[in-house]
mmCIF file as gemmi writes it, N, C-alpha and C atoms, coordinates in Angstrom:
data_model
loop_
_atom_site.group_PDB
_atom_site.id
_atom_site.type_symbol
_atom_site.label_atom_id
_atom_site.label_alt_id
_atom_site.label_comp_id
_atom_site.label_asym_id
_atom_site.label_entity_id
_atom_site.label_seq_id
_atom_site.pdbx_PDB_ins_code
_atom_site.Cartn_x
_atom_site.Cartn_y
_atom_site.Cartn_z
_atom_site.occupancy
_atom_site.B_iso_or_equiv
_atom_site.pdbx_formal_charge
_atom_site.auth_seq_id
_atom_site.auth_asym_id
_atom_site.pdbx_PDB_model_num
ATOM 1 N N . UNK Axp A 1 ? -17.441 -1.557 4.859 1 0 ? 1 A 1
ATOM 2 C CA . UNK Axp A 1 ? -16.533 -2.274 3.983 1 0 ? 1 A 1
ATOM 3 C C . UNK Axp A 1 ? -15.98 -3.484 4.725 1 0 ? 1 A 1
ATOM 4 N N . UNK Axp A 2 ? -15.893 -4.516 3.962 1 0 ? 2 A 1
ATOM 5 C CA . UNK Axp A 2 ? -15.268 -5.47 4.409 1 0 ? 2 A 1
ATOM 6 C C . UNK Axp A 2 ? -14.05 -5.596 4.392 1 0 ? 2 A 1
ATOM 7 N N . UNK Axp A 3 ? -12.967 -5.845 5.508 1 0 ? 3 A 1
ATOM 8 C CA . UNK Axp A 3 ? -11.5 -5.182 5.114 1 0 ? 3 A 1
ATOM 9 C C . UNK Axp A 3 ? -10.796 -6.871 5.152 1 0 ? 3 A 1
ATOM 10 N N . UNK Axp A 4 ? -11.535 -7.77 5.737 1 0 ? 4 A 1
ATOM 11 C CA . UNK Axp A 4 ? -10.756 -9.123 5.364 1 0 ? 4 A 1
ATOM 12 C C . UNK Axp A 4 ? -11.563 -10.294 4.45 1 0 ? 4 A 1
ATOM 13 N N . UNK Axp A 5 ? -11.076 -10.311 3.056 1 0 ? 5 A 1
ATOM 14 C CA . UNK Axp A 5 ? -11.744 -11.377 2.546 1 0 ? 5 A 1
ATOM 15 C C . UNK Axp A 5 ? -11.101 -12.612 2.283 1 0 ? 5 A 1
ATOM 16 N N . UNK Axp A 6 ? -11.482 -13.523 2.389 1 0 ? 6 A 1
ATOM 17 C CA . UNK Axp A 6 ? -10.882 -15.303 1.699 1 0 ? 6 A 1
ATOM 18 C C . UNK Axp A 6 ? -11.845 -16.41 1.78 1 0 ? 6 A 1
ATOM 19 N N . UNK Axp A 7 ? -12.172 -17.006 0.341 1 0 ? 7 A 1
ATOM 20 C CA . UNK Axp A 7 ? -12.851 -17.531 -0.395 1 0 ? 7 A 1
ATOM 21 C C . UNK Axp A 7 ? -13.408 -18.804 0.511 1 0 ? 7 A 1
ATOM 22 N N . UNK Axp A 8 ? -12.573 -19.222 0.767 1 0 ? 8 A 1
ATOM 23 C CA . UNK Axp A 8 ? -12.501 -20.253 1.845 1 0 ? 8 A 1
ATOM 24 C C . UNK Axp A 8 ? -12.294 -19.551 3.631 1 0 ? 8 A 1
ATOM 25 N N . UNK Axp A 9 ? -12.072 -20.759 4.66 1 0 ? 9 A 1
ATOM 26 C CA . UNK Axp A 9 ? -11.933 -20.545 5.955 1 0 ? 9 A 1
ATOM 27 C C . UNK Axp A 9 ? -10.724 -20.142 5.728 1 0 ? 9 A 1
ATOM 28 N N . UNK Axp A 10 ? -10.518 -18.73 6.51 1 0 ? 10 A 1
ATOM 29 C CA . UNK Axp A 10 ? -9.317 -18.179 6.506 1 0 ? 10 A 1
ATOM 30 C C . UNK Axp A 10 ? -8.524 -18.75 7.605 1 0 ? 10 A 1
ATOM 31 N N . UNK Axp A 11 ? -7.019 -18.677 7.116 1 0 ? 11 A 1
ATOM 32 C CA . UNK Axp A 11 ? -5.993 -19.352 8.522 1 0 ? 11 A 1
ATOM 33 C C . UNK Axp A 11 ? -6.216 -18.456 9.582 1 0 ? 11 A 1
ATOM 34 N N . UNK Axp A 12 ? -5.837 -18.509 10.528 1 0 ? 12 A 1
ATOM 35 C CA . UNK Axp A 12 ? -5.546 -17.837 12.029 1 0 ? 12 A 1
ATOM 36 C C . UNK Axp A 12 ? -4.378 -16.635 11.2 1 0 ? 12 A 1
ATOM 37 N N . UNK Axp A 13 ? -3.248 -16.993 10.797 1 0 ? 13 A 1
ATOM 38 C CA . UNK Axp A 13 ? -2.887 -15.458 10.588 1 0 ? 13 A 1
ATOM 39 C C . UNK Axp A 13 ? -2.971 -14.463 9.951 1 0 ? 13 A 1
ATOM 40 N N . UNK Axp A 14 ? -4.273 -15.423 8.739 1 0 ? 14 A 1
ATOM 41 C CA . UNK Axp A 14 ? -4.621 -14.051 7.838 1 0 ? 14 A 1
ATOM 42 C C . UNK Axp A 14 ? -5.619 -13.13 8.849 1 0 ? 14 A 1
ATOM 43 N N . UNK Axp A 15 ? -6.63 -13.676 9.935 1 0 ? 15 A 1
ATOM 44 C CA . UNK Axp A 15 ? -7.059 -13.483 10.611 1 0 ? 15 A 1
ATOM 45 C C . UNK Axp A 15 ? -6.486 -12.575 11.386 1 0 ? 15 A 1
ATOM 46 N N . UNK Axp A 16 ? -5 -12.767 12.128 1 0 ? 16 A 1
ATOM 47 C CA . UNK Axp A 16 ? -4.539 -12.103 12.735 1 0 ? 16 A 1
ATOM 48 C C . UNK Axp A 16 ? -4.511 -10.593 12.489 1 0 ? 16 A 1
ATOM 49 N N . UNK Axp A 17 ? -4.079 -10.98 11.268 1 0 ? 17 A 1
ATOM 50 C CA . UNK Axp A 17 ? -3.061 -9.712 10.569 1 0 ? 17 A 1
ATOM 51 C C . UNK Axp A 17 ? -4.398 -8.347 9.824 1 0 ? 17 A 1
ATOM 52 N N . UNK Axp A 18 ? -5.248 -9.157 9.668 1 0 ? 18 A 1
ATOM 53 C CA . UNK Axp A 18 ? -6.278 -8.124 9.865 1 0 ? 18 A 1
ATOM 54 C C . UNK Axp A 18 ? -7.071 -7.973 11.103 1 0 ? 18 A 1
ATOM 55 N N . UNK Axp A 19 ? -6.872 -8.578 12.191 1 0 ? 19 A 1
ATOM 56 C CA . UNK Axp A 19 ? -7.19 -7.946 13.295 1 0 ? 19 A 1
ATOM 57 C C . UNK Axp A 19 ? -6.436 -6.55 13.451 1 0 ? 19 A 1
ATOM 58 N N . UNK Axp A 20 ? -4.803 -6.521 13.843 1 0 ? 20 A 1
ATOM 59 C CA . UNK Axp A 20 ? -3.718 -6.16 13.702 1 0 ? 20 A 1
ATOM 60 C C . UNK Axp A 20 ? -3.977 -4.749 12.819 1 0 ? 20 A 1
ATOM 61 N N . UNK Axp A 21 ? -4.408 -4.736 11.332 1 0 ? 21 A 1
ATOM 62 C CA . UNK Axp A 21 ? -4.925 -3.74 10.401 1 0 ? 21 A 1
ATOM 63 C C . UNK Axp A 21 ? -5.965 -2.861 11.131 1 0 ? 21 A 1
ATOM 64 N N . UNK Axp A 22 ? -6.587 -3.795 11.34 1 0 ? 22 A 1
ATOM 65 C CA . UNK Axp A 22 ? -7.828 -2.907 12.159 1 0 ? 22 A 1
ATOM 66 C C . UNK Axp A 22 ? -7.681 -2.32 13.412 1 0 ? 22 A 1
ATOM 67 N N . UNK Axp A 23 ? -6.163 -2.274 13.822 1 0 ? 23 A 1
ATOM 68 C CA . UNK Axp A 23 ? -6.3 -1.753 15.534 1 0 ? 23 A 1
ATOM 69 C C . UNK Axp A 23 ? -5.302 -0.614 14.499 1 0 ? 23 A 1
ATOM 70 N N . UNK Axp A 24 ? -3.986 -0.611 13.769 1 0 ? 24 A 1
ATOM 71 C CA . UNK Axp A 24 ? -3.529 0.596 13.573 1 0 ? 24 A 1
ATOM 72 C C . UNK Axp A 24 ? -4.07 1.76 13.284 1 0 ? 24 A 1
ATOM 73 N N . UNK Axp A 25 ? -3.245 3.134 13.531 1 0 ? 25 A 1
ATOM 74 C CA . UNK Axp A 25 ? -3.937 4.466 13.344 1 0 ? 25 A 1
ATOM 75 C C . UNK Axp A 25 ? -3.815 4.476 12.084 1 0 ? 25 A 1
ATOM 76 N N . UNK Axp A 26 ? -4.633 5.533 11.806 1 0 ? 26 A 1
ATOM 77 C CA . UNK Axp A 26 ? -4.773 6.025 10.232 1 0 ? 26 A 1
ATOM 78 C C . UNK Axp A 26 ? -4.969 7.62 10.043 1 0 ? 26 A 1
ATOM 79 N N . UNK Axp A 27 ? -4.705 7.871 9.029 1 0 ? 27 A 1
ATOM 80 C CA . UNK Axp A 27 ? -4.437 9.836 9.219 1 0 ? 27 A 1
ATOM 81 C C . UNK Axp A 27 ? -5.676 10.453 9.25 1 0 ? 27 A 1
ATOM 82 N N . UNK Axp A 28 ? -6.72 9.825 8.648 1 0 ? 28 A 1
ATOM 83 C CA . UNK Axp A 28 ? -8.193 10.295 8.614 1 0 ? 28 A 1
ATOM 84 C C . UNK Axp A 28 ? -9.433 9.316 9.656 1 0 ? 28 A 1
ATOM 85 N N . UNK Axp A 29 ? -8.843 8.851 10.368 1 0 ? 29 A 1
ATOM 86 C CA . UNK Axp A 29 ? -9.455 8.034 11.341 1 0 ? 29 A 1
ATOM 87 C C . UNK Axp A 29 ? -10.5 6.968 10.417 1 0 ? 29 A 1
ATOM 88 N N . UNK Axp A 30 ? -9.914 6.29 9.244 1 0 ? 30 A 1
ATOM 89 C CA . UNK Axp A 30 ? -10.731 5.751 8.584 1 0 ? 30 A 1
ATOM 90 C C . UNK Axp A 30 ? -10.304 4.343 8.54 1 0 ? 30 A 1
ATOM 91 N N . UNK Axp A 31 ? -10.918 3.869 7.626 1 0 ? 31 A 1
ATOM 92 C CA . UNK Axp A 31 ? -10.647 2.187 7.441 1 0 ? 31 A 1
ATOM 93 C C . UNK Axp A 31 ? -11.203 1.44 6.014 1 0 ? 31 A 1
ATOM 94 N N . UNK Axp A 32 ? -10.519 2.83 5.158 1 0 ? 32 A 1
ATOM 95 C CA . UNK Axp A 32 ? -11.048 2.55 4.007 1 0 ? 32 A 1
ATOM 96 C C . UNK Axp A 32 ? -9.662 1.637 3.127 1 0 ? 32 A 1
ATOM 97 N N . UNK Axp A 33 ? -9.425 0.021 3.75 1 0 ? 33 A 1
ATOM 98 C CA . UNK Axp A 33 ? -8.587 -0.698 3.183 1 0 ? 33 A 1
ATOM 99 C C . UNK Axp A 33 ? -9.268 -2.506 2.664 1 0 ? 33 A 1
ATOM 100 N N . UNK Axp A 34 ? -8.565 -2.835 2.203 1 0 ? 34 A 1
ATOM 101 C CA . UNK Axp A 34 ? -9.192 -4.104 2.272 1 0 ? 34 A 1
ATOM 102 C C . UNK Axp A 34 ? -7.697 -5.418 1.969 1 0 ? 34 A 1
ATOM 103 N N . UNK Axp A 35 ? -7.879 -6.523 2.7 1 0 ? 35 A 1
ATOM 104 C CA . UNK Axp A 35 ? -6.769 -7.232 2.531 1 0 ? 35 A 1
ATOM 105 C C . UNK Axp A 35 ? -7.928 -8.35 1.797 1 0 ? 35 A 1
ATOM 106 N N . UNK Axp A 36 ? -7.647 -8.808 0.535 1 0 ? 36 A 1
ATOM 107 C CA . UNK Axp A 36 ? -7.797 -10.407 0.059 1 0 ? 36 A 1
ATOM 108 C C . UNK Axp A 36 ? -6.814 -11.341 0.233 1 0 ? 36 A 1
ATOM 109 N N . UNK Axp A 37 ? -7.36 -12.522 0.529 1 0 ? 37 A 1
ATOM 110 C CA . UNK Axp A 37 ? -6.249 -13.913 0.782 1 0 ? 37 A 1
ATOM 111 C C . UNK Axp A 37 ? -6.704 -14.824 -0.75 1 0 ? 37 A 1
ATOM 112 N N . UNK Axp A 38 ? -5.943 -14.497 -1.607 1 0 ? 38 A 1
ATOM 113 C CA . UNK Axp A 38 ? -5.891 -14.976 -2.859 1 0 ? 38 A 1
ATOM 114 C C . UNK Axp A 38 ? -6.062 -16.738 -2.744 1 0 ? 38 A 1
ATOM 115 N N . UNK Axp A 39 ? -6.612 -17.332 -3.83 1 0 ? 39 A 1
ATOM 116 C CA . UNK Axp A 39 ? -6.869 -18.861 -3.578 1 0 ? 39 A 1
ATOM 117 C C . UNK Axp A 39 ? -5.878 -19.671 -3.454 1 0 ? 39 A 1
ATOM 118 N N . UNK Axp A 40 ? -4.456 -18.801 -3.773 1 0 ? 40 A 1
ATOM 119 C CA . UNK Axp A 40 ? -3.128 -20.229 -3.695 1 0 ? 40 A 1
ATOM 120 C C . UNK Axp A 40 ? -2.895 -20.377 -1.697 1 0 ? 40 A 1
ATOM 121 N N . UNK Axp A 41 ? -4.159 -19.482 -1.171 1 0 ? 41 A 1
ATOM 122 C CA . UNK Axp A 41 ? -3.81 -19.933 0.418 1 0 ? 41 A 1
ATOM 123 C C . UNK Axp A 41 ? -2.517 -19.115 0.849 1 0 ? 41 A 1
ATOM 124 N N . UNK Axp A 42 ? -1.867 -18.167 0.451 1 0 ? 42 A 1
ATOM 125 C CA . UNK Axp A 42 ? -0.377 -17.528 0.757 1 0 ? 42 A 1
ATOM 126 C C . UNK Axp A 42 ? -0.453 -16.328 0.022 1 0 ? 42 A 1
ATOM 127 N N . UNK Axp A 43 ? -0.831 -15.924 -0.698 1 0 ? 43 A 1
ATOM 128 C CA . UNK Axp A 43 ? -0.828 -14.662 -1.373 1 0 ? 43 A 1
ATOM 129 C C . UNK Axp A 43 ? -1.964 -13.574 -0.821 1 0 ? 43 A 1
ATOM 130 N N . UNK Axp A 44 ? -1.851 -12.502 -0.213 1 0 ? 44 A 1
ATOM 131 C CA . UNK Axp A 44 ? -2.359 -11.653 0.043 1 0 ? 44 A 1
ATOM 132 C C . UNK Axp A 44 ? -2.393 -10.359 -0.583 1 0 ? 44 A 1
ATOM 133 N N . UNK Axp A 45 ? -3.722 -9.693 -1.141 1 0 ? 45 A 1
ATOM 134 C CA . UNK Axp A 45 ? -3.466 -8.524 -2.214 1 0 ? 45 A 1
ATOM 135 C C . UNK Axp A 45 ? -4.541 -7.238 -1.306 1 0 ? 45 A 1
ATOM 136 N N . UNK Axp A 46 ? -3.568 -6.725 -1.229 1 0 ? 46 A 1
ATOM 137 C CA . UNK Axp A 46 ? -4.401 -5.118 -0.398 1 0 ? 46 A 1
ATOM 138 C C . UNK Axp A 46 ? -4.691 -4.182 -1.367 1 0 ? 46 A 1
ATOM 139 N N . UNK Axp A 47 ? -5.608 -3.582 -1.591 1 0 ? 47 A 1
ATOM 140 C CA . UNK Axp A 47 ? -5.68 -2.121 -1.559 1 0 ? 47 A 1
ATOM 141 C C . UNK Axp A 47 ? -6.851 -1.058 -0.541 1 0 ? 47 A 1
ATOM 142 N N . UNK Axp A 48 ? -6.748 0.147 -1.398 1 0 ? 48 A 1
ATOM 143 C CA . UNK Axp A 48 ? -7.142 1.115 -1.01 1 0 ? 48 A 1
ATOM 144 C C . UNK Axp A 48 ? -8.075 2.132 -1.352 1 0 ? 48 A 1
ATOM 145 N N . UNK Axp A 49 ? -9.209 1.673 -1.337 1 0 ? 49 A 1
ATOM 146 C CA . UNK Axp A 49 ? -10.496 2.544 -1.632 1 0 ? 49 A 1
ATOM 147 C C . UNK Axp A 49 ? -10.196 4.201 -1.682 1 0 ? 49 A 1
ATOM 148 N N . UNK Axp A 50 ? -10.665 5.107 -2.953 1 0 ? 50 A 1
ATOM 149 C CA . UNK Axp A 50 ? -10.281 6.177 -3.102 1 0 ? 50 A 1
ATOM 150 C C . UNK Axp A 50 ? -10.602 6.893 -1.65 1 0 ? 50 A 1
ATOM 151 N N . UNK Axp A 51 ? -9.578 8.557 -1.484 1 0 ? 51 A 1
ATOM 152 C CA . UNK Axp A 51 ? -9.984 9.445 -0.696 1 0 ? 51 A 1
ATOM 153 C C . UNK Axp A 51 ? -8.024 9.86 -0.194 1 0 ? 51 A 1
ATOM 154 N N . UNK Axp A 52 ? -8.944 11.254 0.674 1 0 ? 52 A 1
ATOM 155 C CA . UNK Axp A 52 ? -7.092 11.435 0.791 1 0 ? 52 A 1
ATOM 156 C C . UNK Axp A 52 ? -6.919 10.291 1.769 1 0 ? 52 A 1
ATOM 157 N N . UNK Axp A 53 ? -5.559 10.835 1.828 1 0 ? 53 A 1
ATOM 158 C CA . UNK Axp A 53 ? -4.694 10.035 2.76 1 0 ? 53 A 1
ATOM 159 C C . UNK Axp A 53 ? -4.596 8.397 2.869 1 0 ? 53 A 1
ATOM 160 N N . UNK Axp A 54 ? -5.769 8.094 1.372 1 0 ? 54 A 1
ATOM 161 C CA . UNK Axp A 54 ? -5.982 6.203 1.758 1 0 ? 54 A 1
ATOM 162 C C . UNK Axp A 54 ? -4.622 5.331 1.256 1 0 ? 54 A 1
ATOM 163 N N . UNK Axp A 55 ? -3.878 6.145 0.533 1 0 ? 55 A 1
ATOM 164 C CA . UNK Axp A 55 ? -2.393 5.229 0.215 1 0 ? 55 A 1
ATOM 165 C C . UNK Axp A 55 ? -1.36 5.591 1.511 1 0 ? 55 A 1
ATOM 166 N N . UNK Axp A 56 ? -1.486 6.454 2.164 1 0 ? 56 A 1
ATOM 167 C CA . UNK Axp A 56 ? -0.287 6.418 3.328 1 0 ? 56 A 1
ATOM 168 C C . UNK Axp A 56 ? -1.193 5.664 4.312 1 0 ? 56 A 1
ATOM 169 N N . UNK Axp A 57 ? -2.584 5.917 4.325 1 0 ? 57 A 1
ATOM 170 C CA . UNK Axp A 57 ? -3.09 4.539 5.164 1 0 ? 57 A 1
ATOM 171 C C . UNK Axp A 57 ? -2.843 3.383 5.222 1 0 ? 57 A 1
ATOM 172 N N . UNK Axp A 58 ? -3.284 2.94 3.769 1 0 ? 58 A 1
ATOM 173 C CA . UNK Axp A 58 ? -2.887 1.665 3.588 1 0 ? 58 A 1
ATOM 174 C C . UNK Axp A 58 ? -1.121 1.006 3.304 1 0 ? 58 A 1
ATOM 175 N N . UNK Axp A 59 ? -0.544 1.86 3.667 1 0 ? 59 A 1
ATOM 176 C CA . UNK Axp A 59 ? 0.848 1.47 3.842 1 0 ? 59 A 1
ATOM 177 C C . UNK Axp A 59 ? 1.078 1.322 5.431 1 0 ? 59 A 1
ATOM 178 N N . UNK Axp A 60 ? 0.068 1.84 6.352 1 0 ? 60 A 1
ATOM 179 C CA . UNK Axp A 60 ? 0.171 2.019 7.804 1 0 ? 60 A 1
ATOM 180 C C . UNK Axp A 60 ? -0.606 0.586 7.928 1 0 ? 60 A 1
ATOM 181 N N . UNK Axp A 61 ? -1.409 0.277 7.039 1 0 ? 61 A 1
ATOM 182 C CA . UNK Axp A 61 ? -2.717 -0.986 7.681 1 0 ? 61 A 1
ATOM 183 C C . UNK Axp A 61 ? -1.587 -2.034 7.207 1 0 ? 61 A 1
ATOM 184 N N . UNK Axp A 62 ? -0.683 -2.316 5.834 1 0 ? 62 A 1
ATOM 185 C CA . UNK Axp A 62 ? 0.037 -3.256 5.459 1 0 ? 62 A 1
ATOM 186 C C . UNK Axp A 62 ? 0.998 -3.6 6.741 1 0 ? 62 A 1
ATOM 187 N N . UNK Axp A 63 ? 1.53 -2.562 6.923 1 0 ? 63 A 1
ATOM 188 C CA . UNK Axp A 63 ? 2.701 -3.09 8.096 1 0 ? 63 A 1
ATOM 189 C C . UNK Axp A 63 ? 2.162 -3.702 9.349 1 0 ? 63 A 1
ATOM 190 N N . UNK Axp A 64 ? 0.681 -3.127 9.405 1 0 ? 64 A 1
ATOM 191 C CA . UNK Axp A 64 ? 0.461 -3.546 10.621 1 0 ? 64 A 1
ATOM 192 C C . UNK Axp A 64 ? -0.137 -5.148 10.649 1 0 ? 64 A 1
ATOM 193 N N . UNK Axp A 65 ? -0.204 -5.228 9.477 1 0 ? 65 A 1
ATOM 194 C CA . UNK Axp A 65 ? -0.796 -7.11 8.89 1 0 ? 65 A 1
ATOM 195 C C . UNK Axp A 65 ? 0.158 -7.862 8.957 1 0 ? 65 A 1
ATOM 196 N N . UNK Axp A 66 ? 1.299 -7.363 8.72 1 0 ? 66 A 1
ATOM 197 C CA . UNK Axp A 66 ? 2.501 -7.838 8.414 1 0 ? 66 A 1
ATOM 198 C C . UNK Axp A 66 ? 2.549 -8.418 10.163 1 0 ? 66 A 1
ATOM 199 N N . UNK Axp A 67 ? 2.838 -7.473 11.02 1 0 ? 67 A 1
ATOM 200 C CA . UNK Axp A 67 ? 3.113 -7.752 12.059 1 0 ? 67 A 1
ATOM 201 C C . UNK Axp A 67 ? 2.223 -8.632 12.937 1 0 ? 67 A 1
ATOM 202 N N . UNK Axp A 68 ? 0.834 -8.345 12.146 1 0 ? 68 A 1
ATOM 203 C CA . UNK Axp A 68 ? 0.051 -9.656 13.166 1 0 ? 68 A 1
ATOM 204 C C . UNK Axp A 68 ? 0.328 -10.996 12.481 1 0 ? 68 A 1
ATOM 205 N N . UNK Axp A 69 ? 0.122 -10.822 11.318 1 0 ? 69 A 1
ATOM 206 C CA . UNK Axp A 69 ? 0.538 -12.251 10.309 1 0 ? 69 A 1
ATOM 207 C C . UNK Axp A 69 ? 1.733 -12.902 10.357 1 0 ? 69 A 1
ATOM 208 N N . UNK Axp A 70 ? 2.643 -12.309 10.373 1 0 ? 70 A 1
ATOM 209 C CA . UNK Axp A 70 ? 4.155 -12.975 10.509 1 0 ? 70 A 1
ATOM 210 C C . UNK Axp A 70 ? 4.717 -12.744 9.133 1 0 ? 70 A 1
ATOM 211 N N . UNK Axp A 71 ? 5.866 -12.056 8.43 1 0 ? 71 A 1
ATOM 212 C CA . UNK Axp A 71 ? 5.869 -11.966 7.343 1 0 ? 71 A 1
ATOM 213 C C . UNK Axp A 71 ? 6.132 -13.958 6.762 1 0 ? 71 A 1
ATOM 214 N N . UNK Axp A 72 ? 6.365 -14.51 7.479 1 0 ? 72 A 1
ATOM 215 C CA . UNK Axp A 72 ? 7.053 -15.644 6.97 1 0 ? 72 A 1
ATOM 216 C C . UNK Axp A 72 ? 5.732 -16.501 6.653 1 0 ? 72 A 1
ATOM 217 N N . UNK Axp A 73 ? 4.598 -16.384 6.495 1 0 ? 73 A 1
ATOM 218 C CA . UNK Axp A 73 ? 3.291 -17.075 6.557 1 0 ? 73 A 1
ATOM 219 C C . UNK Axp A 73 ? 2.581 -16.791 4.718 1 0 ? 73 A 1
ATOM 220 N N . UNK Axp A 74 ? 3.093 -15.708 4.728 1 0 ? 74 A 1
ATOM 221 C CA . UNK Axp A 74 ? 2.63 -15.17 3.411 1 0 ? 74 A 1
ATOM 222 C C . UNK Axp A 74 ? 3.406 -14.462 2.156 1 0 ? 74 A 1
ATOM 223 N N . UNK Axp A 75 ? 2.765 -13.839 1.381 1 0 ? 75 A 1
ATOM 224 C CA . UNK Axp A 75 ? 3.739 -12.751 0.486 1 0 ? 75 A 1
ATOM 225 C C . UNK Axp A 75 ? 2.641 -11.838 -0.157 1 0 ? 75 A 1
ATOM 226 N N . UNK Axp A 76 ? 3.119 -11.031 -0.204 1 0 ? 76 A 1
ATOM 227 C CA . UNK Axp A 76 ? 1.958 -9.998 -0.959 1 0 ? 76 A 1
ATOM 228 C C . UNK Axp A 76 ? 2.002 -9.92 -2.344 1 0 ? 76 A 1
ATOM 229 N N . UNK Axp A 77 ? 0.787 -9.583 -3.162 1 0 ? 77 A 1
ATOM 230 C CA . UNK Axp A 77 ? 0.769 -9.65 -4.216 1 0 ? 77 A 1
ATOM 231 C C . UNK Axp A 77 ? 1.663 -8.353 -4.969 1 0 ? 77 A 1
C-alpha cells in the first residue's frame, strides 16, 4: 500500500510527516494507513484500510504526521 499520496511534488513536510507515520508503532505491527495531500496543497485526508485495530492505528500514524509535519503547515480533512 501506498501510505503517502499527492497529485503533484509533495512539500518536504507532507513528506516528513509520513516518514514520521511510518516509523510509529502500531498494535498489529501493520501499516495499513494512508495519508492524501488534497489539491488545495494544505489539506491532508487519512484513512484506514479495514482490519482490527486499523482505527486506533491510524489515530497512532495521525499524531505521528502531525509531529513530523508541524501542525501549523496543514489541516486535516
Amino acid at each position: 500500500m501506498d501510505v503517502g499520496h499527492a497529485a503533484e511534488t509533495p512539500p518536504e513536510w507532507f513528506e516528513r510527516g509520513v516518514q514520521a507515520a511510518l516509523l510509529a508503532p502500531t498494535a498489529m505491527n501493520q501499516q495499513k494507513f494512508r495519508f492524501e495531500l488534497l489539491p488545495d496543497g494544505r489539506t491532508v485526508h487519512a484513512q484506514a484500510s479495514p482490519g482490527a485495530y486499523t482505527a486506533v492505528d491510524l489515530g497512532i500514524a495521525k499524531y505521528h504526521f502531525e509531529v513530523g509535519a508541524g501542525t501549523e503547515n496543514f489541516a486535516w480533512e
